[in-house]
Backbone bond lengths (Angstrom), bond angles and torsions (degrees), N, CA, C in turn:
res aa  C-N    CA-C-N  psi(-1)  N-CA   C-N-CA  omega(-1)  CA-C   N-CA-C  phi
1 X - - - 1.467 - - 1.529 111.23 -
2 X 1.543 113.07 -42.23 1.468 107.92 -177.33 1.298 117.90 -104.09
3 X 1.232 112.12 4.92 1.439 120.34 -173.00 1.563 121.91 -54.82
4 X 1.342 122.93 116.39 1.485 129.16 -171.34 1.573 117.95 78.14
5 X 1.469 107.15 23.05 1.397 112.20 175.58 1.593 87.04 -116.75
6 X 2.023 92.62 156.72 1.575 115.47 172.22 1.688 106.20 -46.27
7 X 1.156 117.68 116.33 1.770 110.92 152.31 1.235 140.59 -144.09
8 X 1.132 123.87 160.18 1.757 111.79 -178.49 1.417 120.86 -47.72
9 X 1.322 99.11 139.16 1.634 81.75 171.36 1.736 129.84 -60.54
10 X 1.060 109.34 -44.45 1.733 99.48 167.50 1.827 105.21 -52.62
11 X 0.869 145.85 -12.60 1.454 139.94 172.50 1.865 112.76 -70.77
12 X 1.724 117.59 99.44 1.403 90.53 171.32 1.662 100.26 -111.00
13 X 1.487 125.27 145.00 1.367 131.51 -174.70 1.482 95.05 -53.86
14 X 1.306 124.79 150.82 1.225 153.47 168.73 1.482 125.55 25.06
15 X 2.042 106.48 51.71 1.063 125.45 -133.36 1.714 80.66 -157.20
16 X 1.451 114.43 115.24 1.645 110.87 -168.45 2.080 80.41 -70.31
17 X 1.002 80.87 179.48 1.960 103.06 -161.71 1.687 78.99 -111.98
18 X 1.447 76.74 155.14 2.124 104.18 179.70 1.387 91.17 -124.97
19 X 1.423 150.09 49.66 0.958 114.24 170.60 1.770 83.82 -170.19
20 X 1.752 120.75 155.25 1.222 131.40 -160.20 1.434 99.61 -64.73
21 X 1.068 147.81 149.50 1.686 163.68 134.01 1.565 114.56 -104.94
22 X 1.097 102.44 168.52 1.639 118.45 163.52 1.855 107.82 166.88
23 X 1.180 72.56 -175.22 2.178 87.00 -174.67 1.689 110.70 -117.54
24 X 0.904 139.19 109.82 1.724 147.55 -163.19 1.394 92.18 43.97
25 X 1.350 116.87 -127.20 1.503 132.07 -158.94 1.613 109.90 -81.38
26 X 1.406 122.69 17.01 0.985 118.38 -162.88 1.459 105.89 -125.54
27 X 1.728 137.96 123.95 1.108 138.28 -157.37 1.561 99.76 -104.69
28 X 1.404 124.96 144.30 1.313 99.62 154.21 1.331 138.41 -106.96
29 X 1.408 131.13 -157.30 0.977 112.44 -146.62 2.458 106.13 -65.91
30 X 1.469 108.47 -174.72 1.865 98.23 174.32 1.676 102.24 -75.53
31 X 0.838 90.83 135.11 1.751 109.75 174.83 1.486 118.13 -42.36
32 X 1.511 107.32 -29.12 1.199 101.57 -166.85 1.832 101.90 -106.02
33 X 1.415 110.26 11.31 1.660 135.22 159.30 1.281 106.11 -72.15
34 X 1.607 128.04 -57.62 1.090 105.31 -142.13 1.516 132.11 -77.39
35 X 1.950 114.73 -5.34 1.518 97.96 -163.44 1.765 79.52 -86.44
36 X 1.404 149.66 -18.32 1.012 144.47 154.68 1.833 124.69 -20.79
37 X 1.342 82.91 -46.37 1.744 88.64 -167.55 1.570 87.57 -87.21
38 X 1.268 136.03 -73.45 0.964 131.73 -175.25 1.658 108.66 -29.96
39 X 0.849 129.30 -34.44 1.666 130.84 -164.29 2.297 94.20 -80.46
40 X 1.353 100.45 -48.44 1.189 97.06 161.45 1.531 138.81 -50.68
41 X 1.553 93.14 -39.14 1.729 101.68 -171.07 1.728 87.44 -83.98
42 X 1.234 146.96 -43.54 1.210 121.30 -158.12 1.546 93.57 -61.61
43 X 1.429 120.55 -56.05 1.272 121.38 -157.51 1.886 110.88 -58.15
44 X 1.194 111.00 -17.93 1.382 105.25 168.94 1.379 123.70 -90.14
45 X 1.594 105.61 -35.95 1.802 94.91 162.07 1.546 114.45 -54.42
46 X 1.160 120.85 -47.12 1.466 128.96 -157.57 1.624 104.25 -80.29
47 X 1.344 129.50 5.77 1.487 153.00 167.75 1.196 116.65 -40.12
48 X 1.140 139.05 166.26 1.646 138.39 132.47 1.415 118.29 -57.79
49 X 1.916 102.34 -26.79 1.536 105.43 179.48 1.631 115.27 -42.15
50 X 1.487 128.23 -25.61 0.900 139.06 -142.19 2.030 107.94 -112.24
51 X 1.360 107.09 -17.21 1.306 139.45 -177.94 1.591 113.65 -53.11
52 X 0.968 132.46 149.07 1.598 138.71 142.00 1.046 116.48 -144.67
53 X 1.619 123.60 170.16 1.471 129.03 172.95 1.575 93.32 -123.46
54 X 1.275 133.77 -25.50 1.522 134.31 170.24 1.828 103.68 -57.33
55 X 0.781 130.09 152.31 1.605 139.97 178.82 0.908 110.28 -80.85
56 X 1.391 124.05 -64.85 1.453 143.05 -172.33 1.822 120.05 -54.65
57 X 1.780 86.99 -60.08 1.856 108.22 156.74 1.680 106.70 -32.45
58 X 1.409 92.08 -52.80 2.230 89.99 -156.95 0.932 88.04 -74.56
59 X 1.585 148.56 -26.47 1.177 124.93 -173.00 1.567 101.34 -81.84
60 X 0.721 141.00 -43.88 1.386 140.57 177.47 1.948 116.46 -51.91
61 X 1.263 95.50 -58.07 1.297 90.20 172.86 1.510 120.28 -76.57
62 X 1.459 125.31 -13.15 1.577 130.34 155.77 1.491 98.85 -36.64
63 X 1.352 112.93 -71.80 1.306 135.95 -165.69 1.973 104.55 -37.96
64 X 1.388 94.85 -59.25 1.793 109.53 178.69 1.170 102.55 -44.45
65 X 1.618 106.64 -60.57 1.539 95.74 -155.49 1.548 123.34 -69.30
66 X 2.058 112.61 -15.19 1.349 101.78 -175.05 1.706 102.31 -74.77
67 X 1.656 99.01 -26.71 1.708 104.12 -176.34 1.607 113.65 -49.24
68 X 1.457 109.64 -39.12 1.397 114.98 -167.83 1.921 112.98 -92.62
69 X 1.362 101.68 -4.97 1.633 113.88 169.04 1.452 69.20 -72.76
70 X 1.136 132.82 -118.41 1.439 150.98 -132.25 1.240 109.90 -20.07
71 X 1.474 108.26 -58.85 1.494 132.50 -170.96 1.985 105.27 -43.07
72 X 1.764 86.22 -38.68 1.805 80.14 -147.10 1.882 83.32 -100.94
73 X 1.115 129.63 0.85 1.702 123.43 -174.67 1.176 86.17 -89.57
74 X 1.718 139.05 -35.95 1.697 138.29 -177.77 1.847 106.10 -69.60
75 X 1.110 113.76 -38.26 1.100 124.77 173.46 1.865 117.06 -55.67
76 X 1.164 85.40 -73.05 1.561 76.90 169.08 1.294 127.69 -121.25
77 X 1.372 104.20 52.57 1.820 123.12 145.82 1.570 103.00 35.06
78 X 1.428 119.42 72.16 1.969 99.41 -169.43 1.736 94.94 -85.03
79 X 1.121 116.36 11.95 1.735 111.64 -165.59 1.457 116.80 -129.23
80 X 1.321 123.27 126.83 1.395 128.14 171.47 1.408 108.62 -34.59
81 X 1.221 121.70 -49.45 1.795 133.81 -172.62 1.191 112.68 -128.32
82 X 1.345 142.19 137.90 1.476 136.72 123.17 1.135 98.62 99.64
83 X 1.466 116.75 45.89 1.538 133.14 168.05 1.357 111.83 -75.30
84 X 2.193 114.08 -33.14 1.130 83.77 172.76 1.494 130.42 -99.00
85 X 1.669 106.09 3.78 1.198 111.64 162.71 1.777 122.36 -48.04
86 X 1.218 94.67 -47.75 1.859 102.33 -175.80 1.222 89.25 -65.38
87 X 1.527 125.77 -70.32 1.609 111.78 -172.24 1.274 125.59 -41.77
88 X 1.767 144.88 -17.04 1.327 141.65 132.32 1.375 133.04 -55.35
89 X 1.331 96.92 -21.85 1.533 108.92 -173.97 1.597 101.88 -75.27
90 X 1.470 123.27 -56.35 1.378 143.06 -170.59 1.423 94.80 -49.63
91 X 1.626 105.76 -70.37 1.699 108.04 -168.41 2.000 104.07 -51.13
92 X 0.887 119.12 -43.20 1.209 140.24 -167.68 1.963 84.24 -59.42
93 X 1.221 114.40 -82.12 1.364 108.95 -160.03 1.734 115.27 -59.90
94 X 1.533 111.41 -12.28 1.826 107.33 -175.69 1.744 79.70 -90.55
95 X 0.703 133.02 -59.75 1.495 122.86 -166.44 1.965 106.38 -44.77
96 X 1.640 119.13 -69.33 1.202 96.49 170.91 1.519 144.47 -61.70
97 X 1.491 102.05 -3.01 1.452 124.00 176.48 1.709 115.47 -80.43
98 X 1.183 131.35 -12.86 1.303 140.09 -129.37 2.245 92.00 -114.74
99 X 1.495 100.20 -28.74 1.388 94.00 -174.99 1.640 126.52 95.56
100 X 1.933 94.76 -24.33 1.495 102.43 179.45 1.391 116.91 -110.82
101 X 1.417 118.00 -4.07 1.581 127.15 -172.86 1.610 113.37 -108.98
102 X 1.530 115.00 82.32 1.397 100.32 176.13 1.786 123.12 -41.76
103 X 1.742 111.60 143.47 1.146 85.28 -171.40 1.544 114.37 -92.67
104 X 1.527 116.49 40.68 1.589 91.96 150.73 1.610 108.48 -91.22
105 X 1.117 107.23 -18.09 1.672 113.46 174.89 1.686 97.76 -60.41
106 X 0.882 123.18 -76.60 1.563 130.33 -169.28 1.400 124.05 -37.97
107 X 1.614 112.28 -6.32 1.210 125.92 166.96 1.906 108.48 -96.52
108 X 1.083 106.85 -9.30 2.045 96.29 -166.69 1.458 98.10 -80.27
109 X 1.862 126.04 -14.27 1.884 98.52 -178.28 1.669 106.94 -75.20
110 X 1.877 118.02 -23.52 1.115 101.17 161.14 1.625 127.46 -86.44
111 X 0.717 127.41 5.10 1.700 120.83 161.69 1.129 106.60 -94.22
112 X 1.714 124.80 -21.72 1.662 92.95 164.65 1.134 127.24 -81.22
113 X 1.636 127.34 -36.40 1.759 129.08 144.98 1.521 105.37 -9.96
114 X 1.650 113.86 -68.66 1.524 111.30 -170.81 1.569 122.27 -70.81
115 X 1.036 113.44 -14.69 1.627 130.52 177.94 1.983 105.30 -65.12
116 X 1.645 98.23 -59.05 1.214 107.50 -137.72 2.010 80.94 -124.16
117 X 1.342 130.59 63.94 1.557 133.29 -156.40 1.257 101.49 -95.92
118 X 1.570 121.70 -48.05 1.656 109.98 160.87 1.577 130.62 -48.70
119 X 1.240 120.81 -41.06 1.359 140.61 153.50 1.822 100.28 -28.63
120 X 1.221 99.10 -88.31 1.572 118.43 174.15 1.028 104.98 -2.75
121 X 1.659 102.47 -83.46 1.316 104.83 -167.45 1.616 137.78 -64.68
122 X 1.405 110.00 -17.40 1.232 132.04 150.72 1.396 131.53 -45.41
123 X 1.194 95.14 -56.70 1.541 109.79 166.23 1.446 114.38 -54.33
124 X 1.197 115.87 -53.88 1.422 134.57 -166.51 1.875 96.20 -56.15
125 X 1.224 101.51 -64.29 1.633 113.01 -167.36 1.177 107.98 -55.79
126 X 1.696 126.43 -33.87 1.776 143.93 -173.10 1.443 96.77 -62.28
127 X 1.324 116.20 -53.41 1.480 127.71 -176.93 1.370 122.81 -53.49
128 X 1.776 104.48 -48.96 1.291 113.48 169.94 1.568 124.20 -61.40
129 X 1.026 112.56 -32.96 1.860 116.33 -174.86 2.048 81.39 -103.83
130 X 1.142 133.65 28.12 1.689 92.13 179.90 1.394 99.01 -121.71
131 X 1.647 119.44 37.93 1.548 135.88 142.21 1.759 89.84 85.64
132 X 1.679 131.06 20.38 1.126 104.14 173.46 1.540 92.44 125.05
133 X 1.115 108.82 -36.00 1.547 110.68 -161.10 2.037 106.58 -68.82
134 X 1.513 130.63 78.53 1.130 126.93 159.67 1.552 137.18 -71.38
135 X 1.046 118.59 38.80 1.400 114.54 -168.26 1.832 99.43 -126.62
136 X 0.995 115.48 8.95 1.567 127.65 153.92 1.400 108.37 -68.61
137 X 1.363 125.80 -67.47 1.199 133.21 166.21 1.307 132.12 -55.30
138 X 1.412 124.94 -35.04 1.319 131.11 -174.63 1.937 76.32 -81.76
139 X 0.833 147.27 -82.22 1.587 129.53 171.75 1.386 114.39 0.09
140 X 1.373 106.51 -90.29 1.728 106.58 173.76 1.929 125.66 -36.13
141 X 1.140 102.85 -25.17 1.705 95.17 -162.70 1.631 82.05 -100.31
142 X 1.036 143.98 -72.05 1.749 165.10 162.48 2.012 78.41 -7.21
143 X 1.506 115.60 -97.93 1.504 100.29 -177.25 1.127 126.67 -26.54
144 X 1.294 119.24 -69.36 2.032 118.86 159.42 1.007 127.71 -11.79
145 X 1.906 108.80 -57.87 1.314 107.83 -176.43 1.328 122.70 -54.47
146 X 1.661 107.87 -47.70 1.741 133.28 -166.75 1.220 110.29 -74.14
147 X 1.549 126.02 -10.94 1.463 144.01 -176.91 1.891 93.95 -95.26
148 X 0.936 83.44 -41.38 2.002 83.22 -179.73 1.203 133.45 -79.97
149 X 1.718 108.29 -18.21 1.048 123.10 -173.15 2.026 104.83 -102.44
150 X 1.316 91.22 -4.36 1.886 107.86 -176.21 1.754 95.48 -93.59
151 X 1.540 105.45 -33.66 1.679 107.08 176.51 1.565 108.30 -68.65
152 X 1.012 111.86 -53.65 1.732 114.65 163.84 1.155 127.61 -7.53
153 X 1.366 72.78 -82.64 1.540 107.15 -174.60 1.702 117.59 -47.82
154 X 1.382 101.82 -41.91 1.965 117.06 171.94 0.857 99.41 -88.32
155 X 1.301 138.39 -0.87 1.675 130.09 158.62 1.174 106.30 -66.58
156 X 1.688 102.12 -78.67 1.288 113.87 -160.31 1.977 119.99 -43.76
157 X 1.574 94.65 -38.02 1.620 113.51 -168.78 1.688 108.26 -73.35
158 X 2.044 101.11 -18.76 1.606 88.15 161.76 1.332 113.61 -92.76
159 X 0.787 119.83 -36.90 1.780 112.02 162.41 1.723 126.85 -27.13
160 X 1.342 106.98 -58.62 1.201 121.72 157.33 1.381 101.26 -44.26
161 X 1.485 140.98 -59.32 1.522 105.95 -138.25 1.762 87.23 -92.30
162 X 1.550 124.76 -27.62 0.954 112.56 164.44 1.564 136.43 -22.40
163 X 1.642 89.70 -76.79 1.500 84.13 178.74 2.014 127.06 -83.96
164 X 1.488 94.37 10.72 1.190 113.22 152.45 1.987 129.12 -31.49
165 X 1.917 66.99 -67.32 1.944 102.74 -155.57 1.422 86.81 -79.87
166 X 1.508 124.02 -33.46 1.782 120.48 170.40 1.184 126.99 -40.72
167 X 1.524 123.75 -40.22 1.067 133.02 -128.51 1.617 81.53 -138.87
168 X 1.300 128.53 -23.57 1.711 121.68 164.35 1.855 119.97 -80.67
169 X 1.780 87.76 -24.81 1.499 79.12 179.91 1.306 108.23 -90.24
170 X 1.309 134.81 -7.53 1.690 148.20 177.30 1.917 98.07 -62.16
171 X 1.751 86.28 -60.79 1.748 72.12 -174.59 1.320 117.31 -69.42
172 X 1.556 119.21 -31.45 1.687 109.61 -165.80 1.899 98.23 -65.13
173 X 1.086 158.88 -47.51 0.874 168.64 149.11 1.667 116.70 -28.44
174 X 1.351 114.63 -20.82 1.535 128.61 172.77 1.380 92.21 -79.27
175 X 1.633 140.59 -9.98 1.724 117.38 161.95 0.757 122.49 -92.91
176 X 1.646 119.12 3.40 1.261 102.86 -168.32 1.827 104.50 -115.27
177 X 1.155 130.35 173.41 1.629 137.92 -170.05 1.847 97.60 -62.70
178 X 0.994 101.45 151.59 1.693 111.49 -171.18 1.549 85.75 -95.96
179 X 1.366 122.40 120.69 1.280 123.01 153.79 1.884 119.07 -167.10
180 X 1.035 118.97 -178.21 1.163 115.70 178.18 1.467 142.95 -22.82
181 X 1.102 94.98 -43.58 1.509 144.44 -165.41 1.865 86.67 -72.33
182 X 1.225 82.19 -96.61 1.496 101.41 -178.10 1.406 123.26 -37.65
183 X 1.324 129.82 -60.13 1.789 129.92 147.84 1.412 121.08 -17.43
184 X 1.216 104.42 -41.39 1.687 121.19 -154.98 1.984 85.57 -94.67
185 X 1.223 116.40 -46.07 1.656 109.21 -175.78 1.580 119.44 -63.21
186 X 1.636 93.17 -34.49 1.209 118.53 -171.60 1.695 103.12 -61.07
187 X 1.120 104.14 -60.51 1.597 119.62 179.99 1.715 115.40 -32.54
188 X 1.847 89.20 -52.74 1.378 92.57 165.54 1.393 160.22 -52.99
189 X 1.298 78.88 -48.69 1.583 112.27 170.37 1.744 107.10 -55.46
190 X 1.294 102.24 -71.40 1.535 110.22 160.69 1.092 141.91 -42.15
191 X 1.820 126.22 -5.45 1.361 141.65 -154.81 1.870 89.91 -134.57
192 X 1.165 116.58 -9.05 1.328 113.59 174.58 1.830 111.73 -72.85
193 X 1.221 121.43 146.88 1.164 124.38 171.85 1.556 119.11 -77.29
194 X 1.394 109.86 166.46 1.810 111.81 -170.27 1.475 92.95 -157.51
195 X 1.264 67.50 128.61 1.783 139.87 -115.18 1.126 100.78 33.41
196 X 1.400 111.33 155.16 1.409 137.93 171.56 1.785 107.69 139.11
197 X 1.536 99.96 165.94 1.333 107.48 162.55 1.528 113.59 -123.55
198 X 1.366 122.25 172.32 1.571 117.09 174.46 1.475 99.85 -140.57
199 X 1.278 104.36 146.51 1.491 126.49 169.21 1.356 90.00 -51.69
200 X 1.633 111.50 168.51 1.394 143.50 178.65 1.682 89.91 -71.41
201 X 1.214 111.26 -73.92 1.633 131.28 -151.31 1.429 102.16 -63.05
202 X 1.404 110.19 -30.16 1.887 109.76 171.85 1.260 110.69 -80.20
203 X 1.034 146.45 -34.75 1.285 140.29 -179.10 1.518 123.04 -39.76
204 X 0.752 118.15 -68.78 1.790 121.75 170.74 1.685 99.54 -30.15
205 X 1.408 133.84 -49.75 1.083 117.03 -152.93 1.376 104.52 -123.21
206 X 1.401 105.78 61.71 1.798 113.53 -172.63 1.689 102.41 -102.37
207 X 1.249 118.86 -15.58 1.296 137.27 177.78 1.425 110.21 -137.75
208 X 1.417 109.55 161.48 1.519 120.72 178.57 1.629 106.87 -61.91
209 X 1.716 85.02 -59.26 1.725 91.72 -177.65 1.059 118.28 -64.44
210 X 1.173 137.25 -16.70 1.704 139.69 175.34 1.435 100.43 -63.30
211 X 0.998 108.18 -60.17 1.989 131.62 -170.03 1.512 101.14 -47.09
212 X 1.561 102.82 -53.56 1.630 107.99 172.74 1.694 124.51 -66.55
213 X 1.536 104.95 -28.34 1.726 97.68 177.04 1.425 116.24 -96.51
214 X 1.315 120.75 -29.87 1.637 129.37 160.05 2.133 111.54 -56.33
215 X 1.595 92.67 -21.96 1.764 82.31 172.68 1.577 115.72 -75.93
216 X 1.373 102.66 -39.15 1.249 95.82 179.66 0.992 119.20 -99.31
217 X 1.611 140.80 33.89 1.518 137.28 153.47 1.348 109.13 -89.52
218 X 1.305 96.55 -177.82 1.820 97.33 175.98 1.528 127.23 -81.25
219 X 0.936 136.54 166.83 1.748 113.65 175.22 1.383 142.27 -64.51
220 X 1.823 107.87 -4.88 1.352 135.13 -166.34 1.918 77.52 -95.91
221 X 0.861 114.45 -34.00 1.863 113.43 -162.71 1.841 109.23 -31.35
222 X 1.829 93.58 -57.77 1.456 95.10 -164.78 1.586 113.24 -78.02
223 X 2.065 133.29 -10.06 1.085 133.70 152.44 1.499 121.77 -58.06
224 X 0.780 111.65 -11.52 1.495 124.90 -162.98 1.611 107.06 -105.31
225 X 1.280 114.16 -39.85 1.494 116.05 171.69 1.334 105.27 -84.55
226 X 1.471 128.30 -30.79 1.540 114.42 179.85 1.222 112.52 -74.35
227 X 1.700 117.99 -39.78 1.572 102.25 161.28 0.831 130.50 -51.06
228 X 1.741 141.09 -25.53 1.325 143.91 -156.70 1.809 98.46 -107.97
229 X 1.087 109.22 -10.46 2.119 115.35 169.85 1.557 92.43 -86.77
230 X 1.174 131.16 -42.73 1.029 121.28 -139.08 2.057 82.51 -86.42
231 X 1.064 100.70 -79.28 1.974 102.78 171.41 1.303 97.69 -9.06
232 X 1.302 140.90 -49.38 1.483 133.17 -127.98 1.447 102.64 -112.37
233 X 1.619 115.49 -4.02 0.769 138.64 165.76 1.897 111.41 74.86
234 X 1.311 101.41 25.28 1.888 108.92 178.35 1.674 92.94 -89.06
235 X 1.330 139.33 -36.32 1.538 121.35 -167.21 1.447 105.32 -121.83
236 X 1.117 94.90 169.30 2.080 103.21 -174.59 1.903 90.71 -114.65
237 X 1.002 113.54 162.26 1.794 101.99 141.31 1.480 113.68 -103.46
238 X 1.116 138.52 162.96 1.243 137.89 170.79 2.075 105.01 -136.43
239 X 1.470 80.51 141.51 1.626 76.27 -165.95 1.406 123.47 70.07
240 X 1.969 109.65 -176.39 0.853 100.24 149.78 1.397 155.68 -66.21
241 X 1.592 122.09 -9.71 1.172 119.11 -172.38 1.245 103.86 -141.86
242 X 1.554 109.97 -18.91 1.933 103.86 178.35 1.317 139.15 -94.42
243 X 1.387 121.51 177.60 1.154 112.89 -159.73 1.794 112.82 -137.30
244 X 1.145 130.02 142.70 1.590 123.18 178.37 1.311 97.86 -143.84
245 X 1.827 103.69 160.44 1.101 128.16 -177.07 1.705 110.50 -69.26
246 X 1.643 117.36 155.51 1.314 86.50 173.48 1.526 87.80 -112.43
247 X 0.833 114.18 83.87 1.955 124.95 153.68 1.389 117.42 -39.16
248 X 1.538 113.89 -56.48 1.388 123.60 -173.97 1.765 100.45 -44.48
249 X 1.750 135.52 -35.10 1.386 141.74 -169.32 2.022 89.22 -38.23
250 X 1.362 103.90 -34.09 2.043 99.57 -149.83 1.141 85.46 -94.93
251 X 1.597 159.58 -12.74 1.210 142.05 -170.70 1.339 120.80 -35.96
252 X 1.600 122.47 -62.26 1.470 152.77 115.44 1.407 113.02 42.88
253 X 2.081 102.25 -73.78 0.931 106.20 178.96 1.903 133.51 -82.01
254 X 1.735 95.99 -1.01 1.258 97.26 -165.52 1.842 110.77 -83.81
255 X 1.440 107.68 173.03 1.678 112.06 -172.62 1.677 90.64 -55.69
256 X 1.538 123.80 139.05 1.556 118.95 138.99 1.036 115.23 -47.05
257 X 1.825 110.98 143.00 1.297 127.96 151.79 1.431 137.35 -117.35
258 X 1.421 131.23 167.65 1.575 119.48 -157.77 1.511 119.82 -68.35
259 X 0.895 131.04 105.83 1.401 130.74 174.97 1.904 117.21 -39.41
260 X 1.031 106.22 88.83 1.378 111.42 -173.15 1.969 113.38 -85.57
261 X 1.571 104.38 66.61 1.285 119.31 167.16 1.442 128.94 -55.59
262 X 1.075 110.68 150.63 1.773 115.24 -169.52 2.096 98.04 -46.67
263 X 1.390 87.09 -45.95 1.847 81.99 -161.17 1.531 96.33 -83.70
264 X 1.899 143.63 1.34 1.219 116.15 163.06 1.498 93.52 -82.94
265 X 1.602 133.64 -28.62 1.180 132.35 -165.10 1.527 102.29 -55.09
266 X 1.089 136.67 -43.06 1.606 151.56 -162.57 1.163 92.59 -97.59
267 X 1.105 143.50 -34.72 1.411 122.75 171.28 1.592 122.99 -59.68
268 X 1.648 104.91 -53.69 1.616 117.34 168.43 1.595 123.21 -46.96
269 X 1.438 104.15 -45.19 1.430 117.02 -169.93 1.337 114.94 73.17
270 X 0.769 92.72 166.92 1.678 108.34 166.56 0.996 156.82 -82.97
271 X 1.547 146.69 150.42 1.318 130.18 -167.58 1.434 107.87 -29.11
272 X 1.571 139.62 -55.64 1.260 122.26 -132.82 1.961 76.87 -95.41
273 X 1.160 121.13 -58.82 1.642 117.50 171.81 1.678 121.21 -13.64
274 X 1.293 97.69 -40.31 1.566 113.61 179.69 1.588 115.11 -85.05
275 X 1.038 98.20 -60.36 1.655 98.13 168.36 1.413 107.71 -63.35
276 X 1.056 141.90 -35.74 1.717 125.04 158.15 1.289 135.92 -44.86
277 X 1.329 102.98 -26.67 1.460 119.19 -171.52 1.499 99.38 -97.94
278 X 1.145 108.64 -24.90 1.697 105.64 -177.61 1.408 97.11 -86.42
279 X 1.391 119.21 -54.57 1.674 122.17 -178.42 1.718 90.23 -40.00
280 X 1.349 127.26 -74.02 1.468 111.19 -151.66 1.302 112.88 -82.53
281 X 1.616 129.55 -0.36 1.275 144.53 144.43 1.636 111.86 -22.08
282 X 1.618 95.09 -49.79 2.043 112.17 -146.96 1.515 76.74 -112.31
């Protein structure tokens, strides 16, 4: 992990440390503990503790166990340096190893650590003095995850309608004659934001190139193309003076997704529901 980076001299890369460490107020474990504990923690990830025959369970307790690599490699610090690098790395590698965690998923428990780092460390320290008690934390990282994987998810689904609405306004515009006119509407239509609306008076200059082909038309140019978006059914007006895409036309075409109803919502439960079931899973 640290190999060919600047380090202290008491630091040797991938070489348990002889000498005390920790992070603010927090020590880790005695030096002459740690290839001990470590010899323990592999043997408990690598457990049946870690097992299911339920689907849902293994995915859940997959989930625990990279949470609780992390938890317990921060805990007892086996490394001069970059303990908590390995401790992301570990959670990071049982998650893409597991078969059920795509790995852009398998990256969000470390970006939420990095998102939310005061948190972290809070958490981390609560855990340490709370006599054993981890399921505060497997809370915190478990929410993160399901919060990251909900950001995704509204990522990914605007992407989709994006290049949706690309590829609808290409064809509606494939009937009509290729000319000036049309390039220049096209531009527009396409230079509008999603979601959003725009003033009348901003429009011309939502792009460079817009700014440049609306300069040199006449001033009737840009009434004349919004009437002719609007017919064609690509813009709405809203209000008095603004204007939006109609994006919503591609909804239609995009993949279905799961209807997440009050009673499947209560069925799944919730972060802390989940991390319970995984806590008493492990």
């Amino acid at each position: 992990m640290l190999a060919g980076l600047p380090l202290d001299d008491h630091v040797e890369p991938g070489v348990i440390r002889k000498d005390s460490v920790g992070v603010g107020n927090y020590r880790g474990a005695p030096a002459e503990d740690c290839e001990h504990l470590l010899d323990r923690l592999v043997g408990w990830l690598n457990s049946p503790t870690f097992e299911h025959d339920d689907p849902e369970l293994r995915f859940a307790v997959v989930v625990a166990k990279a949470v609780y690599a992390h938890l317990y490699l921060a805990w007892i610090h086996p490394f001069g340096d970059g303990n908590g690098r390995t401790a992301r790395l570990v959670e990071l590698a049982i998650l893409a190893d597991c078969g059920m965690v795509p790995m852009p998923a398998a990256h969000l428990l470390s970006n939420h650590y990095n998102l939310t780092r005061d948190q972290y460390y809070r958490e981390l320290a609560r855990a340490s003095t709370g006599g054993g008690d981890t399921l505060a934390f497997l809370v915190y990282a478990i929410t993160g995850f399901i919060d990251g994987v909900r950001e995704a998810i509204d990522m990914v689904r605007h992407q989709q309608v994006q290049v949706a609405w690309v590829n609808f306004v290409h064809e509606q515009f494939s009937k009509e004659a290729n000319t000036k006119a049309t390039d220049r509407q096209r531009s527009l239509v396409l230079a509008m934001p999603m979601p959003g609306t725009v003033v009348r008076s901003d429009l011309a200059g939502l792009t460079p190139k817009l700014a440049q082909l609306y300069a040199s038309a006449g001033p009737r140019t840009l009434s004349r193309d919004l009437n002719h978006l609007v017919n064609m059914g690509l813009l709405r007006r809203r209000g008095g003076r603004g204007y939006e895409a109609c994006s919503d036309a591609v909804l239609a075409f995009l993949p279905p997704i799961a209807d997440s109803s009050d009673e499947a919502s209560a069925s799944a439960g919730g972060p802390a529901d989940i991390a319970a079931s995984a806590s008493a899973g492990s």
